[in-house]
ChimeraX commands (.cxc) that place a marker at each C-alpha (Angstrom):
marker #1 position -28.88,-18.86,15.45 radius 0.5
marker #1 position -26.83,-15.57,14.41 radius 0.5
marker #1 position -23.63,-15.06,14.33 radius 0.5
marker #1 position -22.40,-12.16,15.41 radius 0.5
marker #1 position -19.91,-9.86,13.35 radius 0.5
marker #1 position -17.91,-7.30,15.16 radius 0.5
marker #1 position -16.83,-4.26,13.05 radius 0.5
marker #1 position -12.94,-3.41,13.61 radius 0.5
marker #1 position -11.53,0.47,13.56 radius 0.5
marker #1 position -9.01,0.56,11.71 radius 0.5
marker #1 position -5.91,2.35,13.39 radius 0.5
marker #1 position -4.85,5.76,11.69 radius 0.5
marker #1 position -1.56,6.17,10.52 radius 0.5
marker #1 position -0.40,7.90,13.93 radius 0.5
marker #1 position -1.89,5.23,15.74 radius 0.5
marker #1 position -0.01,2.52,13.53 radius 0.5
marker #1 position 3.33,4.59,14.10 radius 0.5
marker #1 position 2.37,4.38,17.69 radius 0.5
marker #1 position 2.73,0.70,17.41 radius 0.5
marker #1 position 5.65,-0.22,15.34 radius 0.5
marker #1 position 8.60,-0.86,17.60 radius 0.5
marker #1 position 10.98,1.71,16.19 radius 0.5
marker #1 position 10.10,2.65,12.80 radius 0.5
marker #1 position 13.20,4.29,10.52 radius 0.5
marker #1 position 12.72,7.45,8.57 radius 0.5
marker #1 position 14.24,7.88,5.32 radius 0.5
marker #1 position 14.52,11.50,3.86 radius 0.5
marker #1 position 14.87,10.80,-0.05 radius 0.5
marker #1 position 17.72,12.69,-1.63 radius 0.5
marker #1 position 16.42,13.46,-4.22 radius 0.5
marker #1 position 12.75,15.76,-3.39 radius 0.5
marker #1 position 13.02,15.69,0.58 radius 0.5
marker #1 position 9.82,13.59,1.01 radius 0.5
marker #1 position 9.98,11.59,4.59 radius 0.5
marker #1 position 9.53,7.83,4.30 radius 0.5
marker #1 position 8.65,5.83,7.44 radius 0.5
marker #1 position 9.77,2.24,7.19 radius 0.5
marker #1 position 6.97,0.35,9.18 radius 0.5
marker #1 position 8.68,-2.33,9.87 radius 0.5
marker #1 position 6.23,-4.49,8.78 radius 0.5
marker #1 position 6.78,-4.53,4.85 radius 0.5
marker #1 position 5.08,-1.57,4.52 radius 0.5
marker #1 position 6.40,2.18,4.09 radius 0.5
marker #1 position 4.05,5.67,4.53 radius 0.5
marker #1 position 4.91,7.87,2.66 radius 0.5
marker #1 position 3.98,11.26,4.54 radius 0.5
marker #1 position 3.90,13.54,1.64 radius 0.5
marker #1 position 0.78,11.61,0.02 radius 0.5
marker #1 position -0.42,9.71,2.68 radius 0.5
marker #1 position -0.31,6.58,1.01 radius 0.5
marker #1 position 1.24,3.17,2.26 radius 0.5
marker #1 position 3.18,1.06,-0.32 radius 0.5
marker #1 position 4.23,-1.93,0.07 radius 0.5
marker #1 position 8.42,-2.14,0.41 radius 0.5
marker #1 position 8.92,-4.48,-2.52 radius 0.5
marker #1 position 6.84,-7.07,-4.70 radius 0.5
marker #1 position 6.14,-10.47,-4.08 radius 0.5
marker #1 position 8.48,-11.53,-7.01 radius 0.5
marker #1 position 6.18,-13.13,-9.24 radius 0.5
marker #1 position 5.65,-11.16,-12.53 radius 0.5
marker #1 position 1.97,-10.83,-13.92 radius 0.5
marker #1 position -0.31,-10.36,-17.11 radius 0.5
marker #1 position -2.43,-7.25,-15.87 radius 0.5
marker #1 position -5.76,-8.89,-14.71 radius 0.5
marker #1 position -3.96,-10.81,-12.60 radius 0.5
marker #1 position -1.39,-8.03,-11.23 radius 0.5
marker #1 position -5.06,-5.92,-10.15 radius 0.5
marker #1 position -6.83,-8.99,-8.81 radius 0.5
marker #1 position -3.51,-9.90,-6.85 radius 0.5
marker #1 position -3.44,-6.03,-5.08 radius 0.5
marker #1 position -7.10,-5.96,-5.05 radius 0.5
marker #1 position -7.79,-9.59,-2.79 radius 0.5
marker #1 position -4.12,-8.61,-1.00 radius 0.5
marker #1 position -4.54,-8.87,2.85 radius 0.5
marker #1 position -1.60,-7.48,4.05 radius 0.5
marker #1 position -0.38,-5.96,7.62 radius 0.5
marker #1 position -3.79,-5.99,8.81 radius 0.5
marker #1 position -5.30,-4.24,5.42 radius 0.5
marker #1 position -7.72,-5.44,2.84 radius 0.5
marker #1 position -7.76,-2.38,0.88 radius 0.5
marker #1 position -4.97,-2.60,-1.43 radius 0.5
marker #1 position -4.88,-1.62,-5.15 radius 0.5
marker #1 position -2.57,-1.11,-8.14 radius 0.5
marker #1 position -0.62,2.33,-8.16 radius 0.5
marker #1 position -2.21,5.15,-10.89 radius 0.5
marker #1 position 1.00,6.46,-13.00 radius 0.5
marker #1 position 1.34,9.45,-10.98 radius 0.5
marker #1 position 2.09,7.79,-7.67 radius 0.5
marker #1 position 4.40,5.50,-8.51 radius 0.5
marker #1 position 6.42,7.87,-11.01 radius 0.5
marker #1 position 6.00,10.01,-7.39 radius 0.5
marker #1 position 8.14,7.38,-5.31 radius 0.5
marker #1 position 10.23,7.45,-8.20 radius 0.5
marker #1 position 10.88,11.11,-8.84 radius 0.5
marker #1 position 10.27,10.97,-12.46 radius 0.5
marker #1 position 8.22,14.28,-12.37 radius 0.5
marker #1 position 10.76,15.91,-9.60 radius 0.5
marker #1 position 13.87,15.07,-12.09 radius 0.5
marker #1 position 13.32,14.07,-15.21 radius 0.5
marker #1 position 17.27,13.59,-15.91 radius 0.5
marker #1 position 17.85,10.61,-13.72 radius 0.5
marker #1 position 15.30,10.18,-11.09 radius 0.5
marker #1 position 15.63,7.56,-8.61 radius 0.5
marker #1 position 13.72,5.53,-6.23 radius 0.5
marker #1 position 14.08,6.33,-2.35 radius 0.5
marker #1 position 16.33,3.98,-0.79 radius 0.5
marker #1 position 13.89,2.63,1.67 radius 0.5
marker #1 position 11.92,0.87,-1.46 radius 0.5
marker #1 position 13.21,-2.44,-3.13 radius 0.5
marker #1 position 12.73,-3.11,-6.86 radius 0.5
marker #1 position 13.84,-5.76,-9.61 radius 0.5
marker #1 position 16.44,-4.52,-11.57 radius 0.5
marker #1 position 14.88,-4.51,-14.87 radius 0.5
marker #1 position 11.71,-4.60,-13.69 radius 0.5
marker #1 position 8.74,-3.01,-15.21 radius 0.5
marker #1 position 6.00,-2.37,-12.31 radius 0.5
marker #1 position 2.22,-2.35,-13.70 radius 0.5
marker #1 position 0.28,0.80,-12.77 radius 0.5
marker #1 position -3.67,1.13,-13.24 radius 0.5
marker #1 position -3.64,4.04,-15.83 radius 0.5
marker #1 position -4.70,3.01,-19.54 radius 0.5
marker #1 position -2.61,4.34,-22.14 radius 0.5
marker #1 position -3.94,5.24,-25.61 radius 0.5
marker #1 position -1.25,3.07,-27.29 radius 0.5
marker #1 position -3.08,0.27,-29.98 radius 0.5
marker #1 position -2.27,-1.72,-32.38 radius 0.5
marker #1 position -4.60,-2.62,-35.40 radius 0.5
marker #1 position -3.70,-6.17,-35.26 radius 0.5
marker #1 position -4.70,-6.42,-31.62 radius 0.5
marker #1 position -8.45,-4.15,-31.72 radius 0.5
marker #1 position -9.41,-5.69,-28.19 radius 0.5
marker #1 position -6.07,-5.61,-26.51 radius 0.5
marker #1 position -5.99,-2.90,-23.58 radius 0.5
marker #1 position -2.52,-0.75,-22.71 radius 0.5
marker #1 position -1.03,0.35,-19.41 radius 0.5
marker #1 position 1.57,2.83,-18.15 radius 0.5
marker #1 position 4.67,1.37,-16.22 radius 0.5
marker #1 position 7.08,2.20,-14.33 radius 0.5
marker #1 position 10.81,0.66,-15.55 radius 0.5
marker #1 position 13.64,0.44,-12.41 radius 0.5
marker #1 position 17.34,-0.24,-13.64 radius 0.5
marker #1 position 20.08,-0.12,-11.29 radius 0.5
marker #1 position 22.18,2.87,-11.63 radius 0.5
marker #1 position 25.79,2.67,-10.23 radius 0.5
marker #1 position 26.48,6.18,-10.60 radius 0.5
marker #1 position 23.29,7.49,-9.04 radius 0.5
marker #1 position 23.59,4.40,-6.10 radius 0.5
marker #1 position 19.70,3.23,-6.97 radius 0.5
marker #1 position 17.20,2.33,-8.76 radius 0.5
marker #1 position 16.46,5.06,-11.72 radius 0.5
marker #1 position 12.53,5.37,-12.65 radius 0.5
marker #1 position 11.66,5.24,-16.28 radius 0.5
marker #1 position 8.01,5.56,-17.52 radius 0.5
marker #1 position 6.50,3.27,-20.39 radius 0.5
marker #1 position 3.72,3.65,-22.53 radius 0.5
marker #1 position 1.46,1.39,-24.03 radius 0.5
marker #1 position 2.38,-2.06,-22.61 radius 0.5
marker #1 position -0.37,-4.36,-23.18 radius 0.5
marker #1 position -2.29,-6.53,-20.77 radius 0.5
marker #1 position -0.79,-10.11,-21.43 radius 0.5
marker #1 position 3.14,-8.81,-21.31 radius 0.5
marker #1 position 4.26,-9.64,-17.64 radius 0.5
marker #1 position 4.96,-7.38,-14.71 radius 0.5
marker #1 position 5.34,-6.93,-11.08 radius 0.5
marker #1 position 2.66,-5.53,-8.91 radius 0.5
marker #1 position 3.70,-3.12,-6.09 radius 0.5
marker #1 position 0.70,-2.51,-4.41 radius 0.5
marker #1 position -0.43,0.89,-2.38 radius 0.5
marker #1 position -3.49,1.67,-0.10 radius 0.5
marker #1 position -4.98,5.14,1.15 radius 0.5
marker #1 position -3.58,6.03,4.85 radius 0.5
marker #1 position -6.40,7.65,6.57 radius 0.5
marker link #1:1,2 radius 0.2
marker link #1:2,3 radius 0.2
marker link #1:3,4 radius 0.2
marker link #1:4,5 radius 0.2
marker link #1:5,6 radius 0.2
marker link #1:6,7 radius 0.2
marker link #1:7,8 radius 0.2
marker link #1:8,9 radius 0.2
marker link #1:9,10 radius 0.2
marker link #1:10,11 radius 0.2
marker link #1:11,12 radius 0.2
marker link #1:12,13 radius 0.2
marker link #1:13,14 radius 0.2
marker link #1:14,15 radius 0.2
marker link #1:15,16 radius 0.2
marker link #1:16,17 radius 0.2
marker link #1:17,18 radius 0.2
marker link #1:18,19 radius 0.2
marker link #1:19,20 radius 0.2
marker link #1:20,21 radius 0.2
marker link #1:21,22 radius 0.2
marker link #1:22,23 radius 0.2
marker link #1:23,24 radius 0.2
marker link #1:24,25 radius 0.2
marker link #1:25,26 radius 0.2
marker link #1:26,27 radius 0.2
marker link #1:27,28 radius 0.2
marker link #1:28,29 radius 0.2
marker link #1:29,30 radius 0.2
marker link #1:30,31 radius 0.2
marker link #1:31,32 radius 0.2
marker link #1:32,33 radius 0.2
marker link #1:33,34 radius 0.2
marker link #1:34,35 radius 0.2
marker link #1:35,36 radius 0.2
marker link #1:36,37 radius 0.2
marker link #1:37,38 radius 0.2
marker link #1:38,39 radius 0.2
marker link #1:39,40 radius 0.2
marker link #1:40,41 radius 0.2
marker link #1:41,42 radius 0.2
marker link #1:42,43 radius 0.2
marker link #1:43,44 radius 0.2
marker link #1:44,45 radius 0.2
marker link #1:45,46 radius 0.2
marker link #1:46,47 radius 0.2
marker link #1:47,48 radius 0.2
marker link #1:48,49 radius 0.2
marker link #1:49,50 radius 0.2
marker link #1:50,51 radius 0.2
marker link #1:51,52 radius 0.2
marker link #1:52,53 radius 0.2
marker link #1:53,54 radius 0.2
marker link #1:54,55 radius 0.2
marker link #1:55,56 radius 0.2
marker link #1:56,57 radius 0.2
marker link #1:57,58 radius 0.2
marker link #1:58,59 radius 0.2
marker link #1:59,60 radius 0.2
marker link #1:60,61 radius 0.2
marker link #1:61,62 radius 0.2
marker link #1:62,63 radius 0.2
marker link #1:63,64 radius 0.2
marker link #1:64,65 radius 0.2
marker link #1:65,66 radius 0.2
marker link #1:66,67 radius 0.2
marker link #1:67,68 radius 0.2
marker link #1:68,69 radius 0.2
marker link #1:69,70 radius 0.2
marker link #1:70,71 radius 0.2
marker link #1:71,72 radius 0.2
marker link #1:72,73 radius 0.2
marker link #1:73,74 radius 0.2
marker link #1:74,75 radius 0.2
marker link #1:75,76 radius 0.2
marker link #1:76,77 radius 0.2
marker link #1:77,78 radius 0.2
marker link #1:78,79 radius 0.2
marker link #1:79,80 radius 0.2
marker link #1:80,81 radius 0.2
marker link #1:81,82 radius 0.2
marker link #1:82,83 radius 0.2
marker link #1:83,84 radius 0.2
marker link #1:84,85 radius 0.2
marker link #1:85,86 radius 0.2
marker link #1:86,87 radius 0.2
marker link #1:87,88 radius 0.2
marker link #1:88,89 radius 0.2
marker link #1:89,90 radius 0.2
marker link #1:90,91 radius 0.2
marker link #1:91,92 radius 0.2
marker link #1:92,93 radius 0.2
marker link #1:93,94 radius 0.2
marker link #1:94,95 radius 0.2
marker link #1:95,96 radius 0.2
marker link #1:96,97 radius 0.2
marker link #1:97,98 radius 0.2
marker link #1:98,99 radius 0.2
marker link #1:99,100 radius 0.2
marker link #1:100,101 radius 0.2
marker link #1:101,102 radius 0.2
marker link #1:102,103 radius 0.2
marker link #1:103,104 radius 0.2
marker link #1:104,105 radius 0.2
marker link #1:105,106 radius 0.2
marker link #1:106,107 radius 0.2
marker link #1:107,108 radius 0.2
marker link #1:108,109 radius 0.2
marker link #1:109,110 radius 0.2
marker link #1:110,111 radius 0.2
marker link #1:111,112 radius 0.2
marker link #1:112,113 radius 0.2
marker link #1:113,114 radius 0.2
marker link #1:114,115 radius 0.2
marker link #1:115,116 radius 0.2
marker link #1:116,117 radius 0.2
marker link #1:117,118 radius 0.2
marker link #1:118,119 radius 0.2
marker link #1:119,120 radius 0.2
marker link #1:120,121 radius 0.2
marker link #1:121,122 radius 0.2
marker link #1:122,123 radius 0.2
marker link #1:123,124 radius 0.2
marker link #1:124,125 radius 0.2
marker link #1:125,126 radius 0.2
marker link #1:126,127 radius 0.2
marker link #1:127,128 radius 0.2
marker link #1:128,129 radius 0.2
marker link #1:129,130 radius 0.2
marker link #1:130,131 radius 0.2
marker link #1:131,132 radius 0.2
marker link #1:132,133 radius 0.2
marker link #1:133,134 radius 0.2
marker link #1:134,135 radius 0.2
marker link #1:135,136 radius 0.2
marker link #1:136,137 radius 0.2
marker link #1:137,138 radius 0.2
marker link #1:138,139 radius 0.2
marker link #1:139,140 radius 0.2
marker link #1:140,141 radius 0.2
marker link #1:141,142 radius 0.2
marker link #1:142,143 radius 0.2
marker link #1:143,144 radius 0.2
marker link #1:144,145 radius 0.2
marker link #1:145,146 radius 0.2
marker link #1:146,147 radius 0.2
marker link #1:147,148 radius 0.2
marker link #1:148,149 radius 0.2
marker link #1:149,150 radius 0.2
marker link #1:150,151 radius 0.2
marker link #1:151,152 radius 0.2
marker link #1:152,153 radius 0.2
marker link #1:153,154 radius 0.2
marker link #1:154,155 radius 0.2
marker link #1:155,156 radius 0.2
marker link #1:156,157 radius 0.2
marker link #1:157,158 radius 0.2
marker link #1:158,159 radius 0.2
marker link #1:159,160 radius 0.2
marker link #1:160,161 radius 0.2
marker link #1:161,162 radius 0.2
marker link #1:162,163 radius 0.2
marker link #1:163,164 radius 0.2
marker link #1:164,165 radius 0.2
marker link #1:165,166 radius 0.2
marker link #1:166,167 radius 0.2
marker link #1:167,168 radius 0.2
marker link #1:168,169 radius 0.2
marker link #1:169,170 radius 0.2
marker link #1:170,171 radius 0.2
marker link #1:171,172 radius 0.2
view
């Protein structure tokens, strides 16, 4: 005997809005682009289109494991998950909009101190470690004067230094 297998549609972002029991719009200060909080642990980001999730699971990770953890994530009804490229999460951050101070939007939590693993390789080696590969991160330190989390972009980390994972999937 067979069993059967029924394909799901996914819902479409205004679908999913349709859904969530009051979601919350956040406007960040600091490049205008509108946030809406799911309510679910999940925030879509309107400007991009993507969906990140709110915070990190709090567990720090060699790279391998910080992909593989995104990449077999079922979360809020999605499979599709995946590790940030630099740009996007240096987006959420505003480290291209202001390069002085830039700051996460409010709606997002973060670690303070906490370096956040992205997907792009950097170009950084050492000769003492020939097979060792190198990521861009993204570096969150509370600041008091600027009330949030400030962004701060780092080159060459290498795969076996731990990091959180804050993952992000493709709204369609």
């Amino acid at each position: 005997s067979q069993i059967g297998v029924k394909k799901v549609k996914r819902p479409s972002m205004p679908e999913i809005e349709k859904k969530v029991e009051k979601p919350i719009i956040y406007v960040d200060r600091v490049d205008g682009t509108t946030y809406i909080d799911l309510r679910d642990g999940t925030v879509f980001d309107k400007n991009t289109n993507l969906m990140w999730l709110i915070t990190d699971d709090g567990y720090d990770r060699q790279y391998v494991e910080a992909y593989n953890y995104c990449l077999d994530l079922e979360f809020a009804g999605y499979e599709d998950w995946r590790l940030p490229m630099l740009e996007e999460l240096e987006e959420i951050a505003n480290i291209n909009y202001n390069k002085l101070e830039p700051v996460l939007c409010a709606v997002f939590e973060a670690k303070n101190g906490g370096d956040y693993w992205t997907q792009t390789e950097s170009d950084f080696s050492i000769s003492s470690m020939p097979n060792t590969r190198y990521f861009a991160a993204v570096k969150f330190k509370w600041n008091e004067h600027r009330n949030g989390f400030v962004g701060e972009t780092i080159g060459g980390v290498n795969e076996f230094t731990p990091r959180y994972a804050r993952c992000v999937r493709a709204a369609r």
